[in-house]
Structures are given as C-alpha cells and as structure tokens.
C-alpha positions as MATLAB code, in Angstrom:
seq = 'XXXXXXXXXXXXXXXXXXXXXXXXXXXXXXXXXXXXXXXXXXXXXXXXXXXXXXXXXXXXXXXXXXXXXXXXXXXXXXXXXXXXXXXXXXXXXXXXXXXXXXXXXXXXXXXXXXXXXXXXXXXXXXXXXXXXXXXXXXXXXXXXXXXXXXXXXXXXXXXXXXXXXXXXXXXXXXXXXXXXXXXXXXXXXXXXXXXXXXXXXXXX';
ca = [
       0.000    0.000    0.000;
       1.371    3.396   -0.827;
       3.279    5.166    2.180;
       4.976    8.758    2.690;
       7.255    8.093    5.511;
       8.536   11.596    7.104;
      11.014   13.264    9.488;
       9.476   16.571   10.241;
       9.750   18.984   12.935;
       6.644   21.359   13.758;
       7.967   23.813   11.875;
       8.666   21.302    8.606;
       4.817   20.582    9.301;
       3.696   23.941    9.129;
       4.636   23.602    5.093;
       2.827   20.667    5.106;
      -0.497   22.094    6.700;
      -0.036   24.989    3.955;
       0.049   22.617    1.334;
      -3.098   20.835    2.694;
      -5.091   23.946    3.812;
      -4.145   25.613    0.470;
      -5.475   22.362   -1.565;
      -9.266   22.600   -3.427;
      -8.851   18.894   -3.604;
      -8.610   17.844   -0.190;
     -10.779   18.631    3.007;
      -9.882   17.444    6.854;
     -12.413   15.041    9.018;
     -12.393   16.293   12.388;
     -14.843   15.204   15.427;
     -17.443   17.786   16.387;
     -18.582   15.705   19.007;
     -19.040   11.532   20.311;
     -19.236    9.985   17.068;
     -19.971   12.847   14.854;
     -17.882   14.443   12.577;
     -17.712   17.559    9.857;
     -15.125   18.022    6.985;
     -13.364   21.374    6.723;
     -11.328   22.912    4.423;
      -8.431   24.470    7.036;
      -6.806   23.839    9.928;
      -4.818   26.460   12.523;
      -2.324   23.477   13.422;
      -1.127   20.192   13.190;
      -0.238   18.495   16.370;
       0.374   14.497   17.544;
      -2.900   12.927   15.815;
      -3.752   11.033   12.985;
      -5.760   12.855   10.596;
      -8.062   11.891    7.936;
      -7.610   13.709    4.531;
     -10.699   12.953    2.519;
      -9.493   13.582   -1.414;
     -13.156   15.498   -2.738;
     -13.406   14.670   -5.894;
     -13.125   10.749   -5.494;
     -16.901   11.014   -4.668;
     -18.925   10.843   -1.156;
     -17.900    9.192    1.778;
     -19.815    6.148    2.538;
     -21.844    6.128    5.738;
     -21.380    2.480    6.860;
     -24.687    1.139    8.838;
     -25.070   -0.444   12.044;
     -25.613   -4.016   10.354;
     -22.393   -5.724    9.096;
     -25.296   -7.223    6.476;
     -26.734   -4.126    5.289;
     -24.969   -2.237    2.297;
     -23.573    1.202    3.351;
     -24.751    4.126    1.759;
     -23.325    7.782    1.590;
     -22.478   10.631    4.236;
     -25.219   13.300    2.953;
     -23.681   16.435    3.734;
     -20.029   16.430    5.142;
     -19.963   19.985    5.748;
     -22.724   20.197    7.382;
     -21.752   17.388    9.530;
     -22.571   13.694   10.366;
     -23.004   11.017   13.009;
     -21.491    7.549   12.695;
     -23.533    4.511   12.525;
     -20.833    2.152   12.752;
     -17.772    3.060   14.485;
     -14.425    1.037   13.756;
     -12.557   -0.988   16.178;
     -11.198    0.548   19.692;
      -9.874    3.921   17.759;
     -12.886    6.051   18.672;
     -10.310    9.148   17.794;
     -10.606    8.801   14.297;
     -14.077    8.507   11.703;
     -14.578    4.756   10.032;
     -15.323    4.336    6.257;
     -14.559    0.461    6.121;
     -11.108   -1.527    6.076;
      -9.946    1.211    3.150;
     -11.298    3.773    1.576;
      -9.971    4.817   -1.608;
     -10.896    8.531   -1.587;
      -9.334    8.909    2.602;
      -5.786    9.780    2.757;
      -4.455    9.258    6.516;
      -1.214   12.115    7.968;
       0.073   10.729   10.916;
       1.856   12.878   13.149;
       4.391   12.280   15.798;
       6.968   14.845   16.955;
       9.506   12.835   18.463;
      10.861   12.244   22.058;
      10.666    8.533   22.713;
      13.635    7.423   21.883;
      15.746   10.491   23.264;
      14.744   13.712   24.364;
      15.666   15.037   20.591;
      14.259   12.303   18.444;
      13.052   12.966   15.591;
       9.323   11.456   15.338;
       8.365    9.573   12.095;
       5.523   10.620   10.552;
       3.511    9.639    7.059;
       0.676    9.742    4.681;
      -0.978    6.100    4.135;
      -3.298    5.611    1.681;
      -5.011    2.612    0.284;
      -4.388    3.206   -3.198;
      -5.132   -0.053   -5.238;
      -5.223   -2.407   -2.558;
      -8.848   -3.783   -3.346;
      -8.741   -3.358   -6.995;
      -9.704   -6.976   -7.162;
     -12.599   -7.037   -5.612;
     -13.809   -4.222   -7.684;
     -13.117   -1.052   -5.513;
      -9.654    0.224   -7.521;
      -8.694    4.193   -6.217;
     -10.027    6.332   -8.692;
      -7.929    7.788  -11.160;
      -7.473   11.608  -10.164;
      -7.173   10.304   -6.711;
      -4.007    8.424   -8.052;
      -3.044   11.767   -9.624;
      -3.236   13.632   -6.370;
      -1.061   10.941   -4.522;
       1.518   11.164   -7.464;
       1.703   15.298   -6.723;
       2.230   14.643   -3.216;
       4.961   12.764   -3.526;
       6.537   14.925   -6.088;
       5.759   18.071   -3.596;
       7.498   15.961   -0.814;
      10.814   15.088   -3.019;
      11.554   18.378   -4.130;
      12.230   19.882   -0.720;
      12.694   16.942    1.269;
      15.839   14.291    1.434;
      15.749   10.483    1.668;
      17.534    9.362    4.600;
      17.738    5.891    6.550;
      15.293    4.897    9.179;
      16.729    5.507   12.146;
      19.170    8.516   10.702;
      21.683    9.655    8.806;
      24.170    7.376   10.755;
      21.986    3.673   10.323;
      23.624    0.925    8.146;
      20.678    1.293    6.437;
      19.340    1.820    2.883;
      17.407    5.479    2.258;
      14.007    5.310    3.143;
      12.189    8.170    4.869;
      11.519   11.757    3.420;
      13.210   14.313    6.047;
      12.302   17.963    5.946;
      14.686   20.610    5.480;
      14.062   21.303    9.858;
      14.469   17.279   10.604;
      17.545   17.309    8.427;
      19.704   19.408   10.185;
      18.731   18.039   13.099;
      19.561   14.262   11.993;
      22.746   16.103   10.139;
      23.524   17.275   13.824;
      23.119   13.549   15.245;
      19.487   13.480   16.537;
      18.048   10.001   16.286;
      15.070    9.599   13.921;
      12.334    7.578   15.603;
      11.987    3.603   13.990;
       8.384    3.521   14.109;
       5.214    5.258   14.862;
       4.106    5.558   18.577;
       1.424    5.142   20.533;
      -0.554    8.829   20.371;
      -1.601   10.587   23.751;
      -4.245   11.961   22.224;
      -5.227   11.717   18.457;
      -9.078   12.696   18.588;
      -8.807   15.862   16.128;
     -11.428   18.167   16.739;
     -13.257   21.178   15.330;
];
C-alpha cells in the first residue's frame, strides 16, 4: 500500500499544513462531538494525531450502517456534519469508512521524544491506493493523480535518509524535511516507528 514516511519537525509541518489547507482537492475530518464528525477545508495546526484527509473529488464518503449485512450508503452532507452509525474498532479518535477507503488519505503525526529527548518522530501519509482493486473497488484515477503530486511536492524539498538517521547501516528510506535534516545532520536520532498517540481525537 502506498506510504509517505517523514522526518518533520513542527515547523517542517507547518509547510505541510499549507500545502493541505491551500489544496481545493482535499478537506480534513475532524470530530465535532461523540461519534460525529464535519469536513473542513483548514486547519490552525497540526499536532500528535492522525488525521483523515478525505481527497473530494473521489466522490462521497460512505456512511457504513449499524448491520455488518446491510450495504452502506453515503455521508449526505459532510460539511454540514454527520453522526457515525458504525464506528471502527477501539480507535474512537478517528471517523470509520470500512477496512480502506480509496478517496481517505491518513497524515500521521508524531513529533519525536521517545527514543531520546531530541528524536526525531516519524511521521507519514498512508493511503489505500489499489489495494482492493480486485474485488472491484480500484482508487479512482485523479485520486491516483493527487497521490503522485504529493509525492513529487514531498521530493523536491525533502531528502531520503535511513530509518533511524543519517548514521543507520541502512538503505534510504524516509523523506526528512529541510528542519528534521539538520537536526539528523547534527546527530538526533530519527524515531523507527510510529508511537502510541496521547491523544489523536482531532477536533473542530
């Protein structure tokens, strides 16, 4: 499945919400309460959460019902808000649209600080991309074009390091902002994996 892994600092991340808030494309699915949620177009910040990018035009967002047997149908208004029918799993913090939706893009965020009290956190954007193309539910096309300008917007200011750092006997495998890069240039660690969260519920 396609996968964005980052070293970013805040400040890197503060590009990356620009890009995203910037972006007619793509909207954010935040929680405006227990189960409901509302798409907007901006956000003032990104902090330690995983956010749910939902790409516009790949078409609604399915609205999943409380029987596994029933077939889902769509989210009538995401602007003007929705509550969940069926939520997914034990992570309450995010909305659920089924095992993968083509047209949701996750960001995960994580700043850092496990590993050493200057860590660099990894970070990503996961998508499903093509995964279910055989059972008849391929990503749509300008979806796939979207993903492929994301990952050109990413190489052109970012550089591919190790996991781990500059340092691991590693092959180059994570994008690291121009902020993260000095800092791994300078010997900071850059986190293996992504962490348990805190607190990931991203609200209004």
């Amino acid at each position: 499945m396609p996968w964005l892994p980052i070293y970013a600092t805040s400040q890197d991340l503060s590009v990356v919400l620009e890009w995203l808030n910037l972006d007619s494309e793509v909207a954010f699915i935040v929680a405006n309460g227990p189960g409901v949620w509302i798409a907007k177009e901006t956000l003032s910040e990104l902090s330690e959460a995983r956010y749910c990018v939902w790409h516009i035009p790949s078409g609604p967002l399915p609205l999943l019902p409380p029987d596994y047997h029933d077939p889902p149908t769509v989210v009538p208004d995401p602007w003007h808000g929705w509550k969940e029918l069926r939520a997914g799993g034990k992570n309450r913090s995010v909305p659920f649209f089924g095992p993968g939706h083509p047209g949701v893009i996750w960001l995960m965020v994580r700043l850092g600080g496990r590993l050493s009290s200057d860590s660099v956190g990894l970070s990503g954007f996961e998508w499903i991309g093509n995964y279910y193309r055989s059972i008849g539910s391929p990503a749509p096309e300008i979806t796939q074009r979207w993903w492929g300008s994301l990952r050109k917007r990413v190489k052109k200011i970012a550089v591919r390091v190790p996991r781990g750092g500059i340092a691991a006997e590693r092959g180059p495998e994570i994008w690291a902002f121009p902020q993260a890069y000095m800092r791994l240039q300078s010997g900071a660690i850059g986190e293996d994996f992504y962490w348990p969260l805190r607190n990931s519920l991203t609200k209004v």
